[in-house]
Backbone atoms as SQL, in Angstrom:
CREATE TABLE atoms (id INTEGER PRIMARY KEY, chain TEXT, resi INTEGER, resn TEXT, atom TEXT, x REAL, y REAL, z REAL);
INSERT INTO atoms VALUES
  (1, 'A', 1, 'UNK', 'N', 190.582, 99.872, 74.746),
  (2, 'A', 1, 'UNK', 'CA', 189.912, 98.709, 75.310),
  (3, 'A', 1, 'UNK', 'C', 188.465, 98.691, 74.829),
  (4, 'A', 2, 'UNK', 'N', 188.316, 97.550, 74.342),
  (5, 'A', 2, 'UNK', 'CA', 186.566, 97.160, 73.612),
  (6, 'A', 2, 'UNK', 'C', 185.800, 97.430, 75.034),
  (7, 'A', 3, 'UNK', 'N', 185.710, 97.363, 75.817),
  (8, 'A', 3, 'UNK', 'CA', 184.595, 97.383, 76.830),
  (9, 'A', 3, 'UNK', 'C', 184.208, 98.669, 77.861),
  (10, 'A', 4, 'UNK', 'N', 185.918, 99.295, 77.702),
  (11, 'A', 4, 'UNK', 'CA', 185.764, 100.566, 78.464),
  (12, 'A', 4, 'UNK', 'C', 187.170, 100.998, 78.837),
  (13, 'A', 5, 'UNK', 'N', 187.430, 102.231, 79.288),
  (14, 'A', 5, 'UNK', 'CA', 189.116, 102.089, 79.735),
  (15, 'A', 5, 'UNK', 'C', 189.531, 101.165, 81.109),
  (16, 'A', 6, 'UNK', 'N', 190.705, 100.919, 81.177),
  (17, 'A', 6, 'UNK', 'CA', 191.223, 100.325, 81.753),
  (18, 'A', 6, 'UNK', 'C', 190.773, 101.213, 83.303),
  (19, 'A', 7, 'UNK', 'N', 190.012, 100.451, 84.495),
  (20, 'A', 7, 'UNK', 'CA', 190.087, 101.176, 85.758),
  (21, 'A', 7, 'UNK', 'C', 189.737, 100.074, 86.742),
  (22, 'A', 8, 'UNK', 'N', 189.679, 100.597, 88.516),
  (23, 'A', 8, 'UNK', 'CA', 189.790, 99.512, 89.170),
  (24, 'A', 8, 'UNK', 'C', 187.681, 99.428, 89.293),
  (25, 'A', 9, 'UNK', 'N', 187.748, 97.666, 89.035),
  (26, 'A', 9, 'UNK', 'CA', 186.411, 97.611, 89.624),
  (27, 'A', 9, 'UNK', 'C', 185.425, 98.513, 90.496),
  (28, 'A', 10, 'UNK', 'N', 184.456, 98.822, 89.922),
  (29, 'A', 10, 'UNK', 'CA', 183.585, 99.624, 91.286),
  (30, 'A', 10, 'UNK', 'C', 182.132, 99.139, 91.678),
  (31, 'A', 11, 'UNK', 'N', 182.212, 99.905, 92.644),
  (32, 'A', 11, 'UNK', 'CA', 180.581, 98.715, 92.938),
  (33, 'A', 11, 'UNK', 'C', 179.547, 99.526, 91.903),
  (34, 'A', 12, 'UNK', 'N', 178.766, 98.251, 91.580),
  (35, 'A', 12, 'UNK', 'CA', 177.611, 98.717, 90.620),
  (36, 'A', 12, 'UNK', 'C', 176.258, 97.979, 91.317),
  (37, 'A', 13, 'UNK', 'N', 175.102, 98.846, 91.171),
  (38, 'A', 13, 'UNK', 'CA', 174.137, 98.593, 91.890),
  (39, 'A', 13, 'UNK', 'C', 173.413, 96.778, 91.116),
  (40, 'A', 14, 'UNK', 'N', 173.841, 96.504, 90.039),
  (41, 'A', 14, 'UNK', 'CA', 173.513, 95.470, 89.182),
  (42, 'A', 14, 'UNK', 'C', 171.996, 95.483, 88.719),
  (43, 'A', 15, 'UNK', 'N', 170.852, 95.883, 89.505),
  (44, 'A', 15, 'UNK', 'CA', 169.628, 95.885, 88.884),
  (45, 'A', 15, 'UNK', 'C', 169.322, 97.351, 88.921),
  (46, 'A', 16, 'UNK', 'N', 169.927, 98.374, 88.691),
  (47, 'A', 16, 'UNK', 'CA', 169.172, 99.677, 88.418),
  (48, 'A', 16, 'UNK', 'C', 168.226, 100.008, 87.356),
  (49, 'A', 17, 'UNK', 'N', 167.357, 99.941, 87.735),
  (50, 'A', 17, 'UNK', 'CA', 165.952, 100.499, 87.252),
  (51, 'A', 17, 'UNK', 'C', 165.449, 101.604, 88.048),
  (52, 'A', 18, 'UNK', 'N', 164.255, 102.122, 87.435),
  (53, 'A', 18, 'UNK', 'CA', 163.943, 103.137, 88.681),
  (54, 'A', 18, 'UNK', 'C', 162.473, 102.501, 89.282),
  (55, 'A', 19, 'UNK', 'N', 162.342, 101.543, 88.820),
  (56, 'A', 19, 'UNK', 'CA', 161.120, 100.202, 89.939),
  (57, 'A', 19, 'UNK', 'C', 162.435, 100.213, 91.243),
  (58, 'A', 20, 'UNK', 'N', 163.499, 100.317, 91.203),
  (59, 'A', 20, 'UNK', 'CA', 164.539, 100.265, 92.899),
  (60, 'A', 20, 'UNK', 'C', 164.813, 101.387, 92.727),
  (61, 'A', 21, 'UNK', 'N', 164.144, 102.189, 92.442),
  (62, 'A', 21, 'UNK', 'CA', 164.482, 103.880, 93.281),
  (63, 'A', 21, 'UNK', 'C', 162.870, 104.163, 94.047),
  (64, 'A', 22, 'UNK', 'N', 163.764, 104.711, 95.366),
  (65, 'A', 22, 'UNK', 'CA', 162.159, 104.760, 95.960),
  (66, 'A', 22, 'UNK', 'C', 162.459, 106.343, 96.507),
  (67, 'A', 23, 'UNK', 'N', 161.644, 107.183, 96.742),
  (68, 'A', 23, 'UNK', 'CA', 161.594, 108.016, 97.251),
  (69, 'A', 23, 'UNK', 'C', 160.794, 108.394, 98.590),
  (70, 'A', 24, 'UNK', 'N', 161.669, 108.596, 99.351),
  (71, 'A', 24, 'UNK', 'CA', 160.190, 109.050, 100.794),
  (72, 'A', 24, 'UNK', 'C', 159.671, 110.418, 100.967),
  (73, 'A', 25, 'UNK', 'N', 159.178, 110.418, 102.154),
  (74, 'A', 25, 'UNK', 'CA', 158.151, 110.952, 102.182),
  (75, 'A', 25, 'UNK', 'C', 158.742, 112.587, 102.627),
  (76, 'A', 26, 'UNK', 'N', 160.248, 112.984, 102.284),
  (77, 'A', 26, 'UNK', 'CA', 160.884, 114.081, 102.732),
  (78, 'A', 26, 'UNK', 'C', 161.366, 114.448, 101.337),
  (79, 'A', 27, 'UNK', 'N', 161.116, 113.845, 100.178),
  (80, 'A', 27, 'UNK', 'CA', 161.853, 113.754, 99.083),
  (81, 'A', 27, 'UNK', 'C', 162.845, 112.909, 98.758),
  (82, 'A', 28, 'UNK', 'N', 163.563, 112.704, 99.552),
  (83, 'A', 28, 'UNK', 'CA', 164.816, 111.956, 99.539),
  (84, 'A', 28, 'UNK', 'C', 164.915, 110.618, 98.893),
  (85, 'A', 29, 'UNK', 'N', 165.765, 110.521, 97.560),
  (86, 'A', 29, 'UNK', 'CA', 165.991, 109.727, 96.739),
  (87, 'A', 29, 'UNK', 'C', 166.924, 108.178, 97.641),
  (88, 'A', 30, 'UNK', 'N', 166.623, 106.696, 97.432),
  (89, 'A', 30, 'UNK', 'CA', 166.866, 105.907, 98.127),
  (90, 'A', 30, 'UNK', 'C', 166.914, 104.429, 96.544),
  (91, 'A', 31, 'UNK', 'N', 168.128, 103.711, 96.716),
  (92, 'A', 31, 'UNK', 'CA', 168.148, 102.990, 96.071),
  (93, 'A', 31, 'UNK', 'C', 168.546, 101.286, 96.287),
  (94, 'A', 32, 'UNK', 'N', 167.340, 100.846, 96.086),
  (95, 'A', 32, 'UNK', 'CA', 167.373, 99.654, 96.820),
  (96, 'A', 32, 'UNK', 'C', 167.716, 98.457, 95.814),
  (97, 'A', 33, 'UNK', 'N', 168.715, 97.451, 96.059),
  (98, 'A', 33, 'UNK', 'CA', 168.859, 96.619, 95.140),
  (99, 'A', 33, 'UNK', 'C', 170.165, 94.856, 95.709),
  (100, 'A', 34, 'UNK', 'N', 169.036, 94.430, 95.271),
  (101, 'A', 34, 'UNK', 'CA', 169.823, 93.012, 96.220),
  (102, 'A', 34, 'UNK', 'C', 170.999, 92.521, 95.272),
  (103, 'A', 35, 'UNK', 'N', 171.130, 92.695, 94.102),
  (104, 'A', 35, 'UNK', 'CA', 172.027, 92.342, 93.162),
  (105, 'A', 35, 'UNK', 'C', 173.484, 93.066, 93.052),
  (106, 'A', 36, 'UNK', 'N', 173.637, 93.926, 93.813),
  (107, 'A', 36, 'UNK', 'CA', 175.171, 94.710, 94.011),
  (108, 'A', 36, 'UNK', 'C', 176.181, 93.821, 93.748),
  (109, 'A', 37, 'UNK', 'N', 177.495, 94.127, 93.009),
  (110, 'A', 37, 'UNK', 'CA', 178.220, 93.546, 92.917),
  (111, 'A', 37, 'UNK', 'C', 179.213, 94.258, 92.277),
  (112, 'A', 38, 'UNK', 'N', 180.488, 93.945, 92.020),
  (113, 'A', 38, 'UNK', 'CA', 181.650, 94.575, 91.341),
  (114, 'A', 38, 'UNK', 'C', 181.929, 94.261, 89.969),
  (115, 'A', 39, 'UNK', 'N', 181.718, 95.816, 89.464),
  (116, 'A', 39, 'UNK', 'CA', 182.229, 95.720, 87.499),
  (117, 'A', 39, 'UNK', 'C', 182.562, 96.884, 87.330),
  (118, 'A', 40, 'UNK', 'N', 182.757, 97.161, 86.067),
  (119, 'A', 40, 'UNK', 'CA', 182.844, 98.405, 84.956),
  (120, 'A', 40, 'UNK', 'C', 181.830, 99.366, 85.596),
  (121, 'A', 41, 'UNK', 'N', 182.061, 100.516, 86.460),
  (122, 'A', 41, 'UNK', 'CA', 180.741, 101.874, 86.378),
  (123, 'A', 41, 'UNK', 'C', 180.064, 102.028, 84.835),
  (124, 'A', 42, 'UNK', 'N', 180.532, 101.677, 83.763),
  (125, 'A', 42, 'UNK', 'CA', 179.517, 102.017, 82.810),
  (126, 'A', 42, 'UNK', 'C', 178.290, 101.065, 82.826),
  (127, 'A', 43, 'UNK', 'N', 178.862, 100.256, 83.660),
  (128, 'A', 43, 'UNK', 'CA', 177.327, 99.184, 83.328),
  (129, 'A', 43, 'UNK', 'C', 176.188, 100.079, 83.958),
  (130, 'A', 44, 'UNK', 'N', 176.450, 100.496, 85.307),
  (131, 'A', 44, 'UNK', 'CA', 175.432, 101.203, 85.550),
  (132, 'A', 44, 'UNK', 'C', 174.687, 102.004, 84.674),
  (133, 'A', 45, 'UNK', 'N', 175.178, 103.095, 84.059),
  (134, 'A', 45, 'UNK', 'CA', 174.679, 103.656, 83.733),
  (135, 'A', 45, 'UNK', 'C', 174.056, 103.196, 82.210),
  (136, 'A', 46, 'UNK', 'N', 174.364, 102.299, 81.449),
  (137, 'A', 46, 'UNK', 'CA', 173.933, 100.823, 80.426),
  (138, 'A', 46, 'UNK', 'C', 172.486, 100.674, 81.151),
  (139, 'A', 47, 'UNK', 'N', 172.545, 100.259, 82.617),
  (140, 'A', 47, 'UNK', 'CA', 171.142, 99.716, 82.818),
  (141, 'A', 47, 'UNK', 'C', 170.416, 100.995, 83.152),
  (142, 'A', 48, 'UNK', 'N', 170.480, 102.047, 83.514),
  (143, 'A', 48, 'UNK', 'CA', 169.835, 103.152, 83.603),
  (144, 'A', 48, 'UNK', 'C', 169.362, 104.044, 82.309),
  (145, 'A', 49, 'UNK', 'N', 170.135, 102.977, 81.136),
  (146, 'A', 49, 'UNK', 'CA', 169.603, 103.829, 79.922),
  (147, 'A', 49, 'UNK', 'C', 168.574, 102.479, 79.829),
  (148, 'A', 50, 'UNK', 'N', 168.904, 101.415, 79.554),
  (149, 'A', 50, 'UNK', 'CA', 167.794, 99.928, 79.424),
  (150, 'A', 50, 'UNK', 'C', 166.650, 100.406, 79.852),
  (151, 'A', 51, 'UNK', 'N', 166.258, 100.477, 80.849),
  (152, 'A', 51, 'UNK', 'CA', 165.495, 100.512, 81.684),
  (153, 'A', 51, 'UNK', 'C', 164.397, 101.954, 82.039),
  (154, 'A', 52, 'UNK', 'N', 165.101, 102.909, 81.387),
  (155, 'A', 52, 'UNK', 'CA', 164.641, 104.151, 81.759),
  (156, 'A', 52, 'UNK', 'C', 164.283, 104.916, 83.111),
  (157, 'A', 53, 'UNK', 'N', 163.276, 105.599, 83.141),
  (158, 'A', 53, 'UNK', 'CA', 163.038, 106.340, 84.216),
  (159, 'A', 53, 'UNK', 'C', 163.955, 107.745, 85.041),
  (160, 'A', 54, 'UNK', 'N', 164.886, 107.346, 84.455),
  (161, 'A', 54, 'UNK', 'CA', 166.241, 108.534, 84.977),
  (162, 'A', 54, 'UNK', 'C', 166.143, 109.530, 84.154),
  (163, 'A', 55, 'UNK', 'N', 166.011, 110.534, 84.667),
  (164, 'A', 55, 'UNK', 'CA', 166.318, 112.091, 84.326),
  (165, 'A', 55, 'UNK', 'C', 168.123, 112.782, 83.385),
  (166, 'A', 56, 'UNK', 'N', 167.797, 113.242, 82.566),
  (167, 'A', 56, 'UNK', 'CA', 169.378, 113.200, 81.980),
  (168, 'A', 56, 'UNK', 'C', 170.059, 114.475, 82.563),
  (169, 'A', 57, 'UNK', 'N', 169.336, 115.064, 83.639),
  (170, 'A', 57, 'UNK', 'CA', 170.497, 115.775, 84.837),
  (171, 'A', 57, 'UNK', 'C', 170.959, 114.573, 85.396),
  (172, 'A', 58, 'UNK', 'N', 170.779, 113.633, 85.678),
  (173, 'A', 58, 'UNK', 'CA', 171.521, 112.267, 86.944),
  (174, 'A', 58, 'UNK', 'C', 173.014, 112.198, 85.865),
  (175, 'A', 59, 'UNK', 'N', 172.875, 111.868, 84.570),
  (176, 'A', 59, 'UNK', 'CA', 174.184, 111.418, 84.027),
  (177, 'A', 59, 'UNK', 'C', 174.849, 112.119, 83.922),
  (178, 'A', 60, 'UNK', 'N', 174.541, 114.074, 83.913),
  (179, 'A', 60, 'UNK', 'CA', 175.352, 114.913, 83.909),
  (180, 'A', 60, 'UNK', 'C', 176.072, 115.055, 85.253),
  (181, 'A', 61, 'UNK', 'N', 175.477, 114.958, 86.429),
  (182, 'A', 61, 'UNK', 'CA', 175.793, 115.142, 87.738),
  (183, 'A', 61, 'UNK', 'C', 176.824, 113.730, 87.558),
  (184, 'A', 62, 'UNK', 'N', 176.602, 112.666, 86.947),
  (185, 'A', 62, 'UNK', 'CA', 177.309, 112.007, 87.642),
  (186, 'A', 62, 'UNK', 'C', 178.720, 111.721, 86.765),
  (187, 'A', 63, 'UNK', 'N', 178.694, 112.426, 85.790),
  (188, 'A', 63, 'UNK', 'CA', 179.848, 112.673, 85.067),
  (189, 'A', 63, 'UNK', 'C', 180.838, 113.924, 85.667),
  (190, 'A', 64, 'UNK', 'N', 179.726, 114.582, 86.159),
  (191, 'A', 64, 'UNK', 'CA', 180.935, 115.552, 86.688),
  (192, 'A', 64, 'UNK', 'C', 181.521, 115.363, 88.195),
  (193, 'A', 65, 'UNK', 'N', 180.464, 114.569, 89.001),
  (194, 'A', 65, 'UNK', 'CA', 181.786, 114.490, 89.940),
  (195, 'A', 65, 'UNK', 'C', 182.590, 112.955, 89.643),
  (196, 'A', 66, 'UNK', 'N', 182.253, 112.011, 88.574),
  (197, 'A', 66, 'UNK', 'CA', 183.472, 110.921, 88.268),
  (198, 'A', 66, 'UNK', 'C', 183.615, 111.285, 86.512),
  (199, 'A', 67, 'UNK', 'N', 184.455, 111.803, 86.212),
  (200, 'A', 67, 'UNK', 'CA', 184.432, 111.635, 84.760),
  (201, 'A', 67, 'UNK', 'C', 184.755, 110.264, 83.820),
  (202, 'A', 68, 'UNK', 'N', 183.679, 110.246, 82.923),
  (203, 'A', 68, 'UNK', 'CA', 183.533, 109.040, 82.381),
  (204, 'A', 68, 'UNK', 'C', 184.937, 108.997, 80.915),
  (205, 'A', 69, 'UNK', 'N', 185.431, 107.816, 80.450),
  (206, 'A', 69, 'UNK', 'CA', 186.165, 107.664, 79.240),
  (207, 'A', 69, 'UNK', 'C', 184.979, 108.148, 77.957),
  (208, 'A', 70, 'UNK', 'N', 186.176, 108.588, 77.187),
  (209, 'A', 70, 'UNK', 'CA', 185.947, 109.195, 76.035),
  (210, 'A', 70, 'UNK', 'C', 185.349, 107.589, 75.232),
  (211, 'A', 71, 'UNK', 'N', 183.860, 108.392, 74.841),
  (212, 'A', 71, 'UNK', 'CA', 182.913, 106.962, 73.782),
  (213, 'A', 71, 'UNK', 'C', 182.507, 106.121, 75.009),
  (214, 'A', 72, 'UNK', 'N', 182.065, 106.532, 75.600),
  (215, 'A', 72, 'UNK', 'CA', 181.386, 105.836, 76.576),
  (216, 'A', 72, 'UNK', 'C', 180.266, 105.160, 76.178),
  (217, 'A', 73, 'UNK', 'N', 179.277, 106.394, 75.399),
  (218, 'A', 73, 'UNK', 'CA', 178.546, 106.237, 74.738),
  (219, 'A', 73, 'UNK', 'C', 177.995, 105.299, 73.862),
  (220, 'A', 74, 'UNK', 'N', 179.021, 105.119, 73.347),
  (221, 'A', 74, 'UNK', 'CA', 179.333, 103.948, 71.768),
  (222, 'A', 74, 'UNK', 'C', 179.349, 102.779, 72.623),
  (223, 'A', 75, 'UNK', 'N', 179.808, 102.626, 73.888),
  (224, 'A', 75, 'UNK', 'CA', 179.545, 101.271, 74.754),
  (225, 'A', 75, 'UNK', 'C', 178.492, 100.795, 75.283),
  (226, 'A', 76, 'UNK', 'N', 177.490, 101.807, 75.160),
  (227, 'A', 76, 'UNK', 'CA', 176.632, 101.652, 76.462),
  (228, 'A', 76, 'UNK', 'C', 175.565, 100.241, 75.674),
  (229, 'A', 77, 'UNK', 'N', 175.558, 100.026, 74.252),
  (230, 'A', 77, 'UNK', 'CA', 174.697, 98.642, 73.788),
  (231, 'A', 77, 'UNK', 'C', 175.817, 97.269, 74.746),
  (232, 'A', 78, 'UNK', 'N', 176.964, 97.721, 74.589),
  (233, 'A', 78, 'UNK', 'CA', 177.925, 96.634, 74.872),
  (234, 'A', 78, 'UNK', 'C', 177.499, 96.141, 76.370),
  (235, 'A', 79, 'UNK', 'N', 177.683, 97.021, 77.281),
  (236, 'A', 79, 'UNK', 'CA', 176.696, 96.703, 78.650),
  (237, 'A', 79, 'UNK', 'C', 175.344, 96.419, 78.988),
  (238, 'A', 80, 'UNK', 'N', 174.657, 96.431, 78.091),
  (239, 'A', 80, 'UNK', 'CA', 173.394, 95.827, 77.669),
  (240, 'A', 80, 'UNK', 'C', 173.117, 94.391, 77.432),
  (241, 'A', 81, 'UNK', 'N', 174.454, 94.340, 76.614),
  (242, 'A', 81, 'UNK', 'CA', 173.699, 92.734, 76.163),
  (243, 'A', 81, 'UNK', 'C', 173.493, 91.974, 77.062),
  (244, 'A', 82, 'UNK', 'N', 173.612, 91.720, 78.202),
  (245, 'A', 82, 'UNK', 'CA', 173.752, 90.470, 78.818),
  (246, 'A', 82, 'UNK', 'C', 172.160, 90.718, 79.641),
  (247, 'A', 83, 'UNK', 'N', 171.662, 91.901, 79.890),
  (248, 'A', 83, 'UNK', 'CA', 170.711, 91.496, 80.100),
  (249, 'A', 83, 'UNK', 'C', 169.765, 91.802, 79.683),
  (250, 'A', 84, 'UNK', 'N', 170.112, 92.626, 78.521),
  (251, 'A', 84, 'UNK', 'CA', 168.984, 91.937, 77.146),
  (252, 'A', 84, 'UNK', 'C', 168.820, 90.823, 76.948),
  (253, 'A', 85, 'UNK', 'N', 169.511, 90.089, 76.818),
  (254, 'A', 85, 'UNK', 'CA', 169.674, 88.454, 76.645),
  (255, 'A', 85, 'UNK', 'C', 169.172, 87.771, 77.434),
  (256, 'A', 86, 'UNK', 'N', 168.829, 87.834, 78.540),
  (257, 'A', 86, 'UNK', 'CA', 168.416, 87.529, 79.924),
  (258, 'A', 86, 'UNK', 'C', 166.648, 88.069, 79.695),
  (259, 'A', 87, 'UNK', 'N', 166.570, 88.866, 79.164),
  (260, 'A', 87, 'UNK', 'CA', 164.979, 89.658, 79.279),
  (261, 'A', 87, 'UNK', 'C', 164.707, 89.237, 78.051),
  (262, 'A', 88, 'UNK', 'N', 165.262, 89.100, 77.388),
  (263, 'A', 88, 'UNK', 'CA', 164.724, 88.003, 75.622),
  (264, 'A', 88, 'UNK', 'C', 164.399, 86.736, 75.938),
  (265, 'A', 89, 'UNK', 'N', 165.245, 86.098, 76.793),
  (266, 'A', 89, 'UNK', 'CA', 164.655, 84.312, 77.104),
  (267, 'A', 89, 'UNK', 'C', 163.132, 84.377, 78.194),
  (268, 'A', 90, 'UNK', 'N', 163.646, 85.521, 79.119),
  (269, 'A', 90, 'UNK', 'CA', 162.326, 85.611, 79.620),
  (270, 'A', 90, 'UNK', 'C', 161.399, 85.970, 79.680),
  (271, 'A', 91, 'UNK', 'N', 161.134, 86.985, 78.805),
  (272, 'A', 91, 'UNK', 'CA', 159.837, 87.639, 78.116),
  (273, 'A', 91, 'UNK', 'C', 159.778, 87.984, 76.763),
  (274, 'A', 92, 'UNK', 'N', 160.749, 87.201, 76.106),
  (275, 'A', 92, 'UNK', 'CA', 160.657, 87.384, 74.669),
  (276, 'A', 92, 'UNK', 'C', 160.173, 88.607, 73.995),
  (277, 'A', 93, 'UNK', 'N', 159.348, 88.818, 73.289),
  (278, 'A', 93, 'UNK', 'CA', 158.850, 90.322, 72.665),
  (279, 'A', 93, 'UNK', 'C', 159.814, 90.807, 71.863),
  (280, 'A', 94, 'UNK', 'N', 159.741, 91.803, 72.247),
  (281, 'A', 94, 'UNK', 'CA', 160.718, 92.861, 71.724),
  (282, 'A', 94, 'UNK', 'C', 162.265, 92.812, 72.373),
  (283, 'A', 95, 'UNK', 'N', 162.113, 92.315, 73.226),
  (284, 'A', 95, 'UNK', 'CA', 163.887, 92.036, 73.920),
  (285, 'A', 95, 'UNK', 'C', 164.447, 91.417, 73.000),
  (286, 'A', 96, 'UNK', 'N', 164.325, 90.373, 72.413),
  (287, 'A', 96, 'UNK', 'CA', 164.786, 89.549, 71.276),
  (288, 'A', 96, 'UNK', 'C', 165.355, 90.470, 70.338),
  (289, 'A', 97, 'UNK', 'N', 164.164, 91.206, 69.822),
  (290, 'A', 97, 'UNK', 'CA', 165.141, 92.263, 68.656),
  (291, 'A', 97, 'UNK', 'C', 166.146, 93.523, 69.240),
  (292, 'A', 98, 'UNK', 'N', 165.593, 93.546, 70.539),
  (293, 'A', 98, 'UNK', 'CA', 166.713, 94.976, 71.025),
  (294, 'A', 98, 'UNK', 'C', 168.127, 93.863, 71.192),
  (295, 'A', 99, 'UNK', 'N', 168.057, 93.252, 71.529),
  (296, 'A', 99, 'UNK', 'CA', 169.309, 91.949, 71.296),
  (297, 'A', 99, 'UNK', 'C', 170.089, 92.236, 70.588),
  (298, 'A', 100, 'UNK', 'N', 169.347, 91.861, 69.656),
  (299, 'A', 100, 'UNK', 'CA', 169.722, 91.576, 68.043),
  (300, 'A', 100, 'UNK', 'C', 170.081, 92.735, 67.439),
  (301, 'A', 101, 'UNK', 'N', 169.713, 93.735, 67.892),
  (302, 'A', 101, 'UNK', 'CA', 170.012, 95.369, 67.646),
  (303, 'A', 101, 'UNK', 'C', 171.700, 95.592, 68.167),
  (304, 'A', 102, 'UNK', 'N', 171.410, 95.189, 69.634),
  (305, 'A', 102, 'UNK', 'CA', 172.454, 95.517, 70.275),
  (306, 'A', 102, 'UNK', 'C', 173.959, 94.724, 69.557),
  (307, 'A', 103, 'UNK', 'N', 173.793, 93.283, 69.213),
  (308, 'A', 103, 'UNK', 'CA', 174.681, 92.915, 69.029),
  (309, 'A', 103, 'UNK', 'C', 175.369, 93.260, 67.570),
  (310, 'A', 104, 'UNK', 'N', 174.607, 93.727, 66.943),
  (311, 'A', 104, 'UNK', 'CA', 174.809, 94.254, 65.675),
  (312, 'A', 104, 'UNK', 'C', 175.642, 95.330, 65.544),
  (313, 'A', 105, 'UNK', 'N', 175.916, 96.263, 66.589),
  (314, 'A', 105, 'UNK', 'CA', 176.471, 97.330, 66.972),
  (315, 'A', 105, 'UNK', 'C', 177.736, 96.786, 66.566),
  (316, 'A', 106, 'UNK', 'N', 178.304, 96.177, 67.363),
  (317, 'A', 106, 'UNK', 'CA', 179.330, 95.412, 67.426),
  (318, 'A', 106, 'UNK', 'C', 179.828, 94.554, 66.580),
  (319, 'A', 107, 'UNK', 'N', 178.923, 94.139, 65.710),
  (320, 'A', 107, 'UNK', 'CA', 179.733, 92.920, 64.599),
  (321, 'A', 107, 'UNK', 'C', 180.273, 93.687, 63.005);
């Protein structure tokens, strides 16, 4: 499957960045985000590479307690585009060419 293996929908936080990770005042990691909705788990982690700020213990931890499909990797521009595309119309710059990067992957 071009997009990812075949599995049942899961909730994905939809705007993960780490501007919606907040931490208090005990340490404790908290993730806030009004855009939740149901897709592919790789998107998440697509916008957690976009976006940065995440530590690359989080993707190991979170591979090992859900294991991800083989070439996950090779997908993660594919979960990108859409809101690259979205951050190119609205702030143009450099989104435009990570776009254009991304879709290139693929053609």
């Amino acid at each position: 499957m071009f997009g990812g293996h075949d599995e049942p929908p899961a909730r994905l936080h939809g705007d993960l960045w780490a501007g919606n990770r907040m931490v208090d005042d005990q340490g404790r990691d908290w993730i806030i985000d009004p855009a939740a909705h149901g897709g592919h788990r790789e998107f998440d982690l697509a916008m957690m590479r976009l976006f940065g700020g995440w530590a690359p213990d989080v993707f190991d931890a979170y591979d090992d307690v859900s294991p991800l499909a083989d070439g996950w990797r090779d997908r993660v521009a594919l979960h990108q585009l859409a809101p690259l595309a979205v951050h190119a119309i609205k702030f143009g710059g450099g989104y435009a060419a990570a776009t254009e990067s991304a879709v290139r992957q693929y053609c």
